[in-house]
LUMTIDREN-135962 format. One line per field, with one value per residue: residue number from 1; residue in three letters; z, y, x of N, C-alpha, C in turn. Coordinates in steps of 0.05 Angstrom, whole numbers, plus 5000, padded with zeros to 4 digits. Atoms other than C-alpha are relative to their C-alpha. Last residue first. Layout:
! LUMTIDREN-135962
num <- [NUM;...]
residuo <- [ALA;...]
n_Z <- [Z;...]
n_Y <- [Y;...]
n_X <- [X;...]
ca_Z <- [Z;...]
ca_Y <- [Y;...]
ca_X <- [X;...]
c_Z <- [Z;...]
c_Y <- [Y;...]
c_X <- [X;...]
! end
This chain:
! LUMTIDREN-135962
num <- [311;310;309;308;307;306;305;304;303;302;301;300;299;298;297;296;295;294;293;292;291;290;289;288;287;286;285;284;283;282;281;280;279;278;277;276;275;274;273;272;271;270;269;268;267;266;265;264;263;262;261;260;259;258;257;256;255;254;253;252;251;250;249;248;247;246;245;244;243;242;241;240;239;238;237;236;235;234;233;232;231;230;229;228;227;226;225;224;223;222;221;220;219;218;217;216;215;214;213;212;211;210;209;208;207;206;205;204;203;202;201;200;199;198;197;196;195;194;193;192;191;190;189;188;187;186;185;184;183;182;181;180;179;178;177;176;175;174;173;172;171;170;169;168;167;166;165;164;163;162;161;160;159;158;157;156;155;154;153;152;151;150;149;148;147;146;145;144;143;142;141;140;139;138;137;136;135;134;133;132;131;130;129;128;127;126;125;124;123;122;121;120;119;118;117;116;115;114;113;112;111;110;109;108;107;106;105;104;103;102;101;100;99;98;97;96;95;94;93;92;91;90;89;88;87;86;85;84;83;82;81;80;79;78;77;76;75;74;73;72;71;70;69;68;67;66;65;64;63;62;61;60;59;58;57;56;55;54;53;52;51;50;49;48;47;46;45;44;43;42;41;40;39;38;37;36;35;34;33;32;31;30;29;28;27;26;25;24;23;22;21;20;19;18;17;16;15;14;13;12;11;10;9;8;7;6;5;4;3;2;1]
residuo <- [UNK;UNK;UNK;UNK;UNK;UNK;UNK;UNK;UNK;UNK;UNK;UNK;UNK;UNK;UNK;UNK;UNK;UNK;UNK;UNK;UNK;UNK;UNK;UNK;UNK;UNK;UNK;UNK;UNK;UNK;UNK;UNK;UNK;UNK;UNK;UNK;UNK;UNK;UNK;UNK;UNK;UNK;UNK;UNK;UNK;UNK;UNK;UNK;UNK;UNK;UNK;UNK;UNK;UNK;UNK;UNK;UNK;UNK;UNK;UNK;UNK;UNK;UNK;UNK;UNK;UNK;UNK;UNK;UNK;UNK;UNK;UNK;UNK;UNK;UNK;UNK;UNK;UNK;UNK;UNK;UNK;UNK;UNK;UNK;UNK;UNK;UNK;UNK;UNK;UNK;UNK;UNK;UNK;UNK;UNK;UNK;UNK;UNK;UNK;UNK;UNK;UNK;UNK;UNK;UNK;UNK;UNK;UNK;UNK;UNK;UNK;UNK;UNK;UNK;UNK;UNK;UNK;UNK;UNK;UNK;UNK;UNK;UNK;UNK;UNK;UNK;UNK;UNK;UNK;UNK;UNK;UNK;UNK;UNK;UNK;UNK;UNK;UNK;UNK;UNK;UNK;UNK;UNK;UNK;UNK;UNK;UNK;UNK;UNK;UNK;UNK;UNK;UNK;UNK;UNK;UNK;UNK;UNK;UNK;UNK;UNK;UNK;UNK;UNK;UNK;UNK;UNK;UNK;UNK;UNK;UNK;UNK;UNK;UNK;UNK;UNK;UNK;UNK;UNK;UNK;UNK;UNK;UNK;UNK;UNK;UNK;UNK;UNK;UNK;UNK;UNK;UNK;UNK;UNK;UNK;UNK;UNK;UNK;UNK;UNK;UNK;UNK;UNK;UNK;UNK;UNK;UNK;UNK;UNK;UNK;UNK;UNK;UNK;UNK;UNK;UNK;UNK;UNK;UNK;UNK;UNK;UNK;UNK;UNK;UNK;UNK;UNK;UNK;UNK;UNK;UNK;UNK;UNK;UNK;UNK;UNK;UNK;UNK;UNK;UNK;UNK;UNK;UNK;UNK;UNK;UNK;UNK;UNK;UNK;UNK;UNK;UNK;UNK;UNK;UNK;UNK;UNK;UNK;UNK;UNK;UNK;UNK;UNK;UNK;UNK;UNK;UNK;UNK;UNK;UNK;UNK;UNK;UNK;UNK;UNK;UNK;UNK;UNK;UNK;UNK;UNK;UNK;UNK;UNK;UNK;UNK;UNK;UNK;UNK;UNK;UNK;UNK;UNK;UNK;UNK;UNK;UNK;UNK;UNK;UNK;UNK;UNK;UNK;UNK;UNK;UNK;UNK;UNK;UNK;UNK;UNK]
n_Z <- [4996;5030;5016;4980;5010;5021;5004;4990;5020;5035;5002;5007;5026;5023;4985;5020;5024;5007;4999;4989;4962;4995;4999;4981;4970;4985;5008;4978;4982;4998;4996;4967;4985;5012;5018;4985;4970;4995;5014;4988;4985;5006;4996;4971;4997;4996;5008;5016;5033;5019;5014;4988;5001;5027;5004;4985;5005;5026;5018;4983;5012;5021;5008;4994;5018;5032;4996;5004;5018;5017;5010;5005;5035;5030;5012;5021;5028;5024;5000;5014;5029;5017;4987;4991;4967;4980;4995;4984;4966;4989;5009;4983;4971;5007;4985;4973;4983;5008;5001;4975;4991;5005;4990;4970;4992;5006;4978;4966;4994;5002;4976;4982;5012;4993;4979;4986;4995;4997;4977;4995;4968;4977;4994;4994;5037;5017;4991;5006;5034;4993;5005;4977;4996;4989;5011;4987;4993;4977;4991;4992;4999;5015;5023;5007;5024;5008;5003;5020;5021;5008;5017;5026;5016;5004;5025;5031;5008;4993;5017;5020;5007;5000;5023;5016;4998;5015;5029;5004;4991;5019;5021;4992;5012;5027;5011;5026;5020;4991;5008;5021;5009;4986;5018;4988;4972;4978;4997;4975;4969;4986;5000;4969;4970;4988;4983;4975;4972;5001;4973;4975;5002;4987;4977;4977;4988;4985;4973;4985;4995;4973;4978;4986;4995;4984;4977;4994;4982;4979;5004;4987;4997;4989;4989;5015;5013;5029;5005;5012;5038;5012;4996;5017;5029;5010;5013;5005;5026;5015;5007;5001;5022;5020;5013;5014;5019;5011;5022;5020;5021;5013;5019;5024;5009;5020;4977;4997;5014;4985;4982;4969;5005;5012;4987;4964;5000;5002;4973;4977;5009;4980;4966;4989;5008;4985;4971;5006;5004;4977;4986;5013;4988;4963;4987;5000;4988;4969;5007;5003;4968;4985;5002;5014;5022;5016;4981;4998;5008;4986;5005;4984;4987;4986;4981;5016;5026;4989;4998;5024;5004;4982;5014]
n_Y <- [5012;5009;4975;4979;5022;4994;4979;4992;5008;4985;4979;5000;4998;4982;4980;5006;4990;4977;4985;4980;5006;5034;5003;4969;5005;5027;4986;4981;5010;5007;4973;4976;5008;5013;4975;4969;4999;4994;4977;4980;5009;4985;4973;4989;4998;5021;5004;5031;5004;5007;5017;5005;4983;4994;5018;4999;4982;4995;5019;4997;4978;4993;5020;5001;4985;5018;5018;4985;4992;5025;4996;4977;4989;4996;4993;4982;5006;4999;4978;4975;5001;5010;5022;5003;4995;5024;5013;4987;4994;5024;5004;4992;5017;5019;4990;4991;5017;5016;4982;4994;5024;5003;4963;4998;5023;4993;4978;5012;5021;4980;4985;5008;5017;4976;4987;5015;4999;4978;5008;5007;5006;4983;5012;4978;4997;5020;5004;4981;5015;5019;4991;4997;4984;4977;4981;4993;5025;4987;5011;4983;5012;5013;5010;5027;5000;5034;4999;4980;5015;5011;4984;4991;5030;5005;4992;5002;5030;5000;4983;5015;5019;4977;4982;5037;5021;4993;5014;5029;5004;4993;5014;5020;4984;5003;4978;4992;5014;4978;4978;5010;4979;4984;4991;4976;5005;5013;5006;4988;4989;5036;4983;4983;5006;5006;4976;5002;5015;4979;4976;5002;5026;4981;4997;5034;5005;4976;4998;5024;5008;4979;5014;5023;4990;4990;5014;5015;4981;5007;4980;4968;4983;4985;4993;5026;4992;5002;5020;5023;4995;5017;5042;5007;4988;5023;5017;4993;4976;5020;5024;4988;4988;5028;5004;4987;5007;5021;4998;4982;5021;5014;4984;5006;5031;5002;5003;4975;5007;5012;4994;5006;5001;4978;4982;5013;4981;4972;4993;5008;4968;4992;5011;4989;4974;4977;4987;4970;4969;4996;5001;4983;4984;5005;5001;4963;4991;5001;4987;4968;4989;5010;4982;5021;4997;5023;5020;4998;5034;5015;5014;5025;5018;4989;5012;5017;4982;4989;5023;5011;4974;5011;5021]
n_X <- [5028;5013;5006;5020;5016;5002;4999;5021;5014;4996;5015;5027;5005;5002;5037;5022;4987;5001;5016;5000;5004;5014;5032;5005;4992;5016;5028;5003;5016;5034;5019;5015;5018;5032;5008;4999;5023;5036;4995;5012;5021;5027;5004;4999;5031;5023;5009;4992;5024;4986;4983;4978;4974;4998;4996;4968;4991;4988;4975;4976;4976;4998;4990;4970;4982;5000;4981;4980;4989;4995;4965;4993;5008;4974;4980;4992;5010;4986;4986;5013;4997;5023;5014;5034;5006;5002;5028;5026;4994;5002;5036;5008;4994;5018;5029;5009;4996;5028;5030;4986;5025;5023;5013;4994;5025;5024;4998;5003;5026;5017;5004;5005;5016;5024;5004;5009;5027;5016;4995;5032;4992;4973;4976;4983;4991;4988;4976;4989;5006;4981;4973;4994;4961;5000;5011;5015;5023;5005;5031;5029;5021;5010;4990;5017;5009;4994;4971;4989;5004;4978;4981;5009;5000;4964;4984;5003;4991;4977;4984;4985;4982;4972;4992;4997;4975;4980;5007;4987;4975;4993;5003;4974;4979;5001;5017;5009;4978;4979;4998;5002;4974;5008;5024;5008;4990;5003;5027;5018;5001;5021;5024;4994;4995;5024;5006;4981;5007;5026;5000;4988;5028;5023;4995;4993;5026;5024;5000;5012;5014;5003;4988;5026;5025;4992;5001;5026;5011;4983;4976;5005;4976;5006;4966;4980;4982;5014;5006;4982;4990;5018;5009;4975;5008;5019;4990;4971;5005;5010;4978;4977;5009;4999;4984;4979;5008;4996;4981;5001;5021;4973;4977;5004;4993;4973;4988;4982;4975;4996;4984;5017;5036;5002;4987;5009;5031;4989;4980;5035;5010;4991;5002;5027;5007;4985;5011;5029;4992;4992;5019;5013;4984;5015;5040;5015;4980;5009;5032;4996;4996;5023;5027;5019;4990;4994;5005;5032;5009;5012;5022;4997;5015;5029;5015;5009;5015;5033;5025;5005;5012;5021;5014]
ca_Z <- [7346;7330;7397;7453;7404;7423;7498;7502;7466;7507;7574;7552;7541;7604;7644;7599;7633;7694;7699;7672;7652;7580;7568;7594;7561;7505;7483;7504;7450;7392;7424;7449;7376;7330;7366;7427;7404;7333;7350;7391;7337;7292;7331;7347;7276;7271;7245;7283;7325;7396;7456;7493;7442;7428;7501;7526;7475;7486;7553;7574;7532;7546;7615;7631;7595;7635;7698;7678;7677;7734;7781;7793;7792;7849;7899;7877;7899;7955;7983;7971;8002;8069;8113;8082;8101;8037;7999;8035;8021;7943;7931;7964;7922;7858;7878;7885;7821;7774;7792;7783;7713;7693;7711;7703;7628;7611;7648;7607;7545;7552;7568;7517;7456;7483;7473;7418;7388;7407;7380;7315;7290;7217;7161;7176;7151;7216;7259;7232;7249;7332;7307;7282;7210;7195;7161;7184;7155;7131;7065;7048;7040;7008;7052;7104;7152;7223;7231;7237;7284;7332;7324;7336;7399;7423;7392;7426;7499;7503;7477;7520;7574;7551;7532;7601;7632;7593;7622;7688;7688;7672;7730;7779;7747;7761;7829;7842;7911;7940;7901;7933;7999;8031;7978;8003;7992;7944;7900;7913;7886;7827;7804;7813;7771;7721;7721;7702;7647;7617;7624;7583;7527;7523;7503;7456;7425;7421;7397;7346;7318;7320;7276;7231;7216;7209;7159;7117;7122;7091;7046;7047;6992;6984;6920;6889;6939;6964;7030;7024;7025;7096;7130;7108;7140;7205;7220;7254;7250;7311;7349;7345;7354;7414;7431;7442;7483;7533;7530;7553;7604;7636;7635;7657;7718;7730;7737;7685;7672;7707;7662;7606;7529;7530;7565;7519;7460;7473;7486;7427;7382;7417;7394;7322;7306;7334;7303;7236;7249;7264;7203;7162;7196;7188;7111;7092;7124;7092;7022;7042;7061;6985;6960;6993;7016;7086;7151;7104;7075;7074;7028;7048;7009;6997;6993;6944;6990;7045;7003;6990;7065;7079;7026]
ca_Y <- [3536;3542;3592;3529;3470;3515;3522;3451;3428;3472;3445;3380;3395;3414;3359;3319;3360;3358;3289;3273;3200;3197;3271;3288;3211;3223;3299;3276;3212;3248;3285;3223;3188;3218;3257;3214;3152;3159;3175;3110;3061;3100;3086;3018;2998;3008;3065;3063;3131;3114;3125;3186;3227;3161;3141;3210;3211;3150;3144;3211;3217;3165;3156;3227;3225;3170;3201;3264;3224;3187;3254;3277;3211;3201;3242;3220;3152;3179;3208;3159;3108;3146;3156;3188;3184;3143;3199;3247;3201;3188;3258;3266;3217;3243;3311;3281;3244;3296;3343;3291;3284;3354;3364;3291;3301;3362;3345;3279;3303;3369;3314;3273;3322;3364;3296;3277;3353;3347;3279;3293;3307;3328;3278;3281;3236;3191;3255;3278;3222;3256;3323;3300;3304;3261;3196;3160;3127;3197;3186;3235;3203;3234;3284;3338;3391;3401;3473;3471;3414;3464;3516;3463;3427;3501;3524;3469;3468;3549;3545;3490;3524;3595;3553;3514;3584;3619;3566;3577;3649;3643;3602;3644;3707;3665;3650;3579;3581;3633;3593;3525;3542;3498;3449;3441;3362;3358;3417;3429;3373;3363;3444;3409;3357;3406;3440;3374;3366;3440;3424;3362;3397;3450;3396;3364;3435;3462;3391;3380;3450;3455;3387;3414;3476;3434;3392;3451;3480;3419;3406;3358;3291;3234;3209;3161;3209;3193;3176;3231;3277;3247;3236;3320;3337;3285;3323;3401;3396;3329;3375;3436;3397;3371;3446;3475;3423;3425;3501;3492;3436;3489;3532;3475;3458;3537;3545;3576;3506;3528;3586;3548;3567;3568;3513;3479;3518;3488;3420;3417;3446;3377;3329;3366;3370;3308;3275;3304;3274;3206;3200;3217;3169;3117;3130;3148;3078;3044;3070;3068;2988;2980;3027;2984;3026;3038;3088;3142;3132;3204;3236;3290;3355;3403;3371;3400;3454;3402;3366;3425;3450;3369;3381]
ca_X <- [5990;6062;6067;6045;6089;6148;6131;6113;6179;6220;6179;6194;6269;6269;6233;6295;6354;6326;6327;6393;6409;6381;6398;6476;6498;6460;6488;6555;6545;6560;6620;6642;6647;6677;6745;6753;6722;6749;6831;6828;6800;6849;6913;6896;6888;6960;7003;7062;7054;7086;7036;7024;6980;6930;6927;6916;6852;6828;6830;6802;6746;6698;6708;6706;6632;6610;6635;6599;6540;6543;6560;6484;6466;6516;6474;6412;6425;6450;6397;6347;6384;6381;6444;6490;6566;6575;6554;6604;6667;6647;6638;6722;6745;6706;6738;6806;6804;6777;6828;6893;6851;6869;6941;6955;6926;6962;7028;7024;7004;7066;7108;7102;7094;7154;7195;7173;7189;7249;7272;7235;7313;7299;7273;7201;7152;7146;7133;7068;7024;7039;7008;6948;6938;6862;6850;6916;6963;7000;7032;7080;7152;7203;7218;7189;7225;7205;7197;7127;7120;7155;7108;7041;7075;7089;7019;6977;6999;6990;6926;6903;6916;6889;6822;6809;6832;6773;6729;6749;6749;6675;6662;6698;6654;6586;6603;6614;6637;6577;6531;6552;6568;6507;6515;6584;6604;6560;6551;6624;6645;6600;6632;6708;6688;6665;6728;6764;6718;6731;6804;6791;6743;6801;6850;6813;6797;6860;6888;6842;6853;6927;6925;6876;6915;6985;6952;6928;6996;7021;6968;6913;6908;6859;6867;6798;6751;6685;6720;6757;6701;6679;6737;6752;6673;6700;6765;6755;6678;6677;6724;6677;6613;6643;6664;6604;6568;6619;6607;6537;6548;6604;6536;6499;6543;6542;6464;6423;6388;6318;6320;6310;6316;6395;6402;6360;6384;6463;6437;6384;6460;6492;6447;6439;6517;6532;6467;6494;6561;6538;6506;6558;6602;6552;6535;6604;6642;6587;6608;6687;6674;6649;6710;6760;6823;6803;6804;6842;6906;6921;6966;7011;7017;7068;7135;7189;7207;7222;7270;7309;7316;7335;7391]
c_Z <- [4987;4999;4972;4962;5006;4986;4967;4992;5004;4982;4976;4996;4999;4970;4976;5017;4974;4978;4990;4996;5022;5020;5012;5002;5017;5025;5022;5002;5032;5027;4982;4998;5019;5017;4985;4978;5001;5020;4992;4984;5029;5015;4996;5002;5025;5002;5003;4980;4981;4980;4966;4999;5015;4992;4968;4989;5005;4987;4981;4991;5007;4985;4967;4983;5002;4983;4979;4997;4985;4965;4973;4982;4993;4978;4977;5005;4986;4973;4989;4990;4980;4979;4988;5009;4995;5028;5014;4984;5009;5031;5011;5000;5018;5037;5002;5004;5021;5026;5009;5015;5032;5007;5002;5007;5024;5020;4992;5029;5023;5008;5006;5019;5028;5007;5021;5036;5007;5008;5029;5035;5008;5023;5015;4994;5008;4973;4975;4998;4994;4969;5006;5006;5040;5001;5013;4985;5021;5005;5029;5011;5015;5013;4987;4973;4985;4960;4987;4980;4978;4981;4997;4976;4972;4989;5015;4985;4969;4993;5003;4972;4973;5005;5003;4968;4992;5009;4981;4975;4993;4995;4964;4977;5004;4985;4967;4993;4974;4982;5009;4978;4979;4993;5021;4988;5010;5016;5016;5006;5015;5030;5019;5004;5017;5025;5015;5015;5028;5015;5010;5013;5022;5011;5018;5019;5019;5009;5020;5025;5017;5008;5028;5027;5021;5019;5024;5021;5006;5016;5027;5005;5032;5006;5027;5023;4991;4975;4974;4995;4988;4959;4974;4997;4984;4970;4993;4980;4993;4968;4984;4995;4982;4966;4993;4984;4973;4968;4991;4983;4977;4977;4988;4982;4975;4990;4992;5021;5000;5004;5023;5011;5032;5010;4999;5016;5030;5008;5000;5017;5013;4996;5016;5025;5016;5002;5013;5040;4991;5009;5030;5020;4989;5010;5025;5012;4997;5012;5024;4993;5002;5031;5011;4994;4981;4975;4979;5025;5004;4995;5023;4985;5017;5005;5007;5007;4983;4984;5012;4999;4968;4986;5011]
c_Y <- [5025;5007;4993;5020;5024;4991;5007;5035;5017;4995;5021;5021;4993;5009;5033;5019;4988;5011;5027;5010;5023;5008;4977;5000;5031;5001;4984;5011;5023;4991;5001;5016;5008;4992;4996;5020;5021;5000;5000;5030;5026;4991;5015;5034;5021;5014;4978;4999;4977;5003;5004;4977;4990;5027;5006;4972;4998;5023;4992;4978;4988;5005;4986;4970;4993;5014;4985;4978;5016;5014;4976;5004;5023;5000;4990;5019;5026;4994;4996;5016;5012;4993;4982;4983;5013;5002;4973;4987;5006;5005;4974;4997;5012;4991;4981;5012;4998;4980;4989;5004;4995;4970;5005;5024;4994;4984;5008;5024;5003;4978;5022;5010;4989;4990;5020;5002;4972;4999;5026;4995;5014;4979;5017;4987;5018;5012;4978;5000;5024;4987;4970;4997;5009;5009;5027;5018;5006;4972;4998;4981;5016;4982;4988;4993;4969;5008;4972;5014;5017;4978;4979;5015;5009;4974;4991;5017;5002;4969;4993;5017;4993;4972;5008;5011;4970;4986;5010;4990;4972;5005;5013;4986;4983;5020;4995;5024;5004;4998;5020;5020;5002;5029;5027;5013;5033;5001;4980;5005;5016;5001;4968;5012;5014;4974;4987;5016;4996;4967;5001;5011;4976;4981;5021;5010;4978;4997;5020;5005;4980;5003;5024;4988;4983;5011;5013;4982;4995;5022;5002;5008;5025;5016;5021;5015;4979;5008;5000;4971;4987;5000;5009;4964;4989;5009;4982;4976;4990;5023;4983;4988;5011;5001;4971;4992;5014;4992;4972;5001;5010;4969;4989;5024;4993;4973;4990;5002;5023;4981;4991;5012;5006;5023;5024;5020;4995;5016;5022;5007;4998;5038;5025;4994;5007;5024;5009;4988;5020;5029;5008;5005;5033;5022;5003;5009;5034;5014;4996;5004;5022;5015;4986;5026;4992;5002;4972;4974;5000;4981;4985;4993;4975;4997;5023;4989;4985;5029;5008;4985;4998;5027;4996]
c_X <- [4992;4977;4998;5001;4976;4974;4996;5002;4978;4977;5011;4981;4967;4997;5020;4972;4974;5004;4997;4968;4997;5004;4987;4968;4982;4994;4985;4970;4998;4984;4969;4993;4988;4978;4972;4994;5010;4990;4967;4991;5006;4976;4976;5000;4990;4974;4977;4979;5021;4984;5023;5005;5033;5021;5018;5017;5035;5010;5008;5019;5026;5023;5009;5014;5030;5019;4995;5022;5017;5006;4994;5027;4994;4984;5016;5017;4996;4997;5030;5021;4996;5013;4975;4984;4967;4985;4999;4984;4972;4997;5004;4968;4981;5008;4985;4978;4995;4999;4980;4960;5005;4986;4970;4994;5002;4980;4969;5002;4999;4968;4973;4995;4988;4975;4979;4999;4983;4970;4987;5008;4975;4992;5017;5028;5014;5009;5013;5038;5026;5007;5022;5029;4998;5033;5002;4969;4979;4980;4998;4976;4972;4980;4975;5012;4998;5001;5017;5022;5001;4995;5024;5030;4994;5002;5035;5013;5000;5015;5023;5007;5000;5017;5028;5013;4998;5028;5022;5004;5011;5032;5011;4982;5022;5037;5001;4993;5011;5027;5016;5000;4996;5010;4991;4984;5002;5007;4996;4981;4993;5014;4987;4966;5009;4993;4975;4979;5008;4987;4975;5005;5015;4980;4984;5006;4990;4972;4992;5021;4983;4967;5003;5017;4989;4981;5004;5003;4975;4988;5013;5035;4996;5027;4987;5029;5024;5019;4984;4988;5024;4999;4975;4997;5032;4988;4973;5003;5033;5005;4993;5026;5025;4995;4991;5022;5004;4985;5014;5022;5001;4993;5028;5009;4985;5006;5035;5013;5015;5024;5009;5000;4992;4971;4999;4995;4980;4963;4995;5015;4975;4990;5011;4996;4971;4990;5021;4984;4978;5018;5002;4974;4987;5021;5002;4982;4988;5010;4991;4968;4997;4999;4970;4978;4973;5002;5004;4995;4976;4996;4994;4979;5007;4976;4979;4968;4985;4982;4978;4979;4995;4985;4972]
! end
């Protein structure tokens, strides 16, 4: 009967963020908007870096592929937000949802490995600036990145193959604008018990696995800028770390929040599910420019360079 009912079943409908076509016209304009400076904040990043060679160091290489995937997680569900919202039925298919939902978490969870790493790179620029290039070679960095990747591979298709299996009734609507794998559970009528399970754990081994990381290098940065002596000198030790620690802050608790609570449908779910997927990978650009010398003397000398061979 269940293997019946889930033949029948090949879309879901979305609810979306709101029902009101007024709200849904604002709701295009600022989410539209905020998805082109994603796109262009974090594609200046990328060229930057790219451009400089005084940025060809590993904290702007793991900078580099941060700015990679925001772009990457903001693509996966904000172009579908935005054609639903101009849309009387919003619909996406079952294999379609499935897609998007191995998507956002492959890239979410990459994009938390890949901050972890880079608190390990802030530790040993401080507390062994002497070691620092030996540490960081360029082949341990690259390693790292592909193991931020291979984890969250591995997390995302066993939560992905066993949501796959799951089979789906009479009810399709998905209160959510996007198909993330937790939304996924309430329209099932097999034994979800499983794959909640998996789900939890897998988050919470993810996210303790990766913010653990973060914790003890921050501890340890803290320690050695205490034990400086000039104000100077710390001061620009931690505004080396401030804006990584913005970022973290960002991410981290709406994300883990939003995989390792209960899906119910509230407000709550979609207010987190935009900061970590809409929001932070517009403002990574910000946060990395506003409070990072180096990072604006280089976009000056981009500009200057480009402004030099217009002429």
């Amino acid at each position: 009967m269940a293997q019946g009912n889930h033949s029948t079943i090949t879309e879901f409908l979305l609810l979306g963020l709101s029902t009101d076509p007024h709200i849904q016209s604002v709701l295009f304009v600022l989410f539209l908007d905020i998805y082109l400076l994603t796109t262009m904040g974090n594609l200046t990043m990328l060229l930057v870096i790219r451009a400089d060679s005084h940025l060809h160091t590993p904290m702007y290489f793991f900078l580099s592929h941060l700015s990679f995937l925001d772009p990457c997680l903001s693509s996966v569900t904000v172009p579908k937000m935005l054609k639903d919202l101009l849309s009387v039925i919003k619909t996406i298919s079952v294999r379609g949802c499935l897609a998007q939902g191995f998507f956002v978490l492959i890239t979410a969870g990459t994009e938390v490995c890949l901050l972890s790493v880079m608190a390990y790179d802030r530790y040993v620029a401080i507390c062994h600036p002497l070691l620092y290039g030996q540490m960081m070679r360029k082949q341990l960095c690259v390693q790292l990145v592909w193991g931020s990747w291979g984890l969250s591979f591995l997390n995302t298709l066993i939560n992905i193959l066993l949501a796959a299996n799951l089979d789906f009734c009479e009810n399709r609507t998905i209160s959510h604008y996007s198909c993330e794998v937790p939304s996924l559970f309430p329209l099932s009528c097999s034994d979800v018990s499983t794959n909640l399970i998996v789900l939890f754990w897998s988050s919470l081994l993810h996210g303790l696995g990766t913010f653990l990381p973060i914790i003890s290098s921050y501890a340890h940065i803290v320690s050695t800028i205490l034990s400086i002596s000039s104000t100077s000198g710390r001061s620009k030790a931690f505004s080396t770390c401030s804006s990584h620690l913005t970022a973290v802050s960002c991410f981290y608790g709406s994300g883990f929040l939003r995989y390792l609570m209960p899906t119910s449908g509230s407000s709550l779910e979609l207010i987190f599910s935009v900061q970590y997927g809409v929001v932070t990978p517009m403002l990574n650009p910000l946060i990395y420019s506003l409070k990072n010398k180096e990072v604006k003397a280089a976009v000056r000398r981009t500009l200057g360079k480009y402004l030099q061979y217009s002429r």
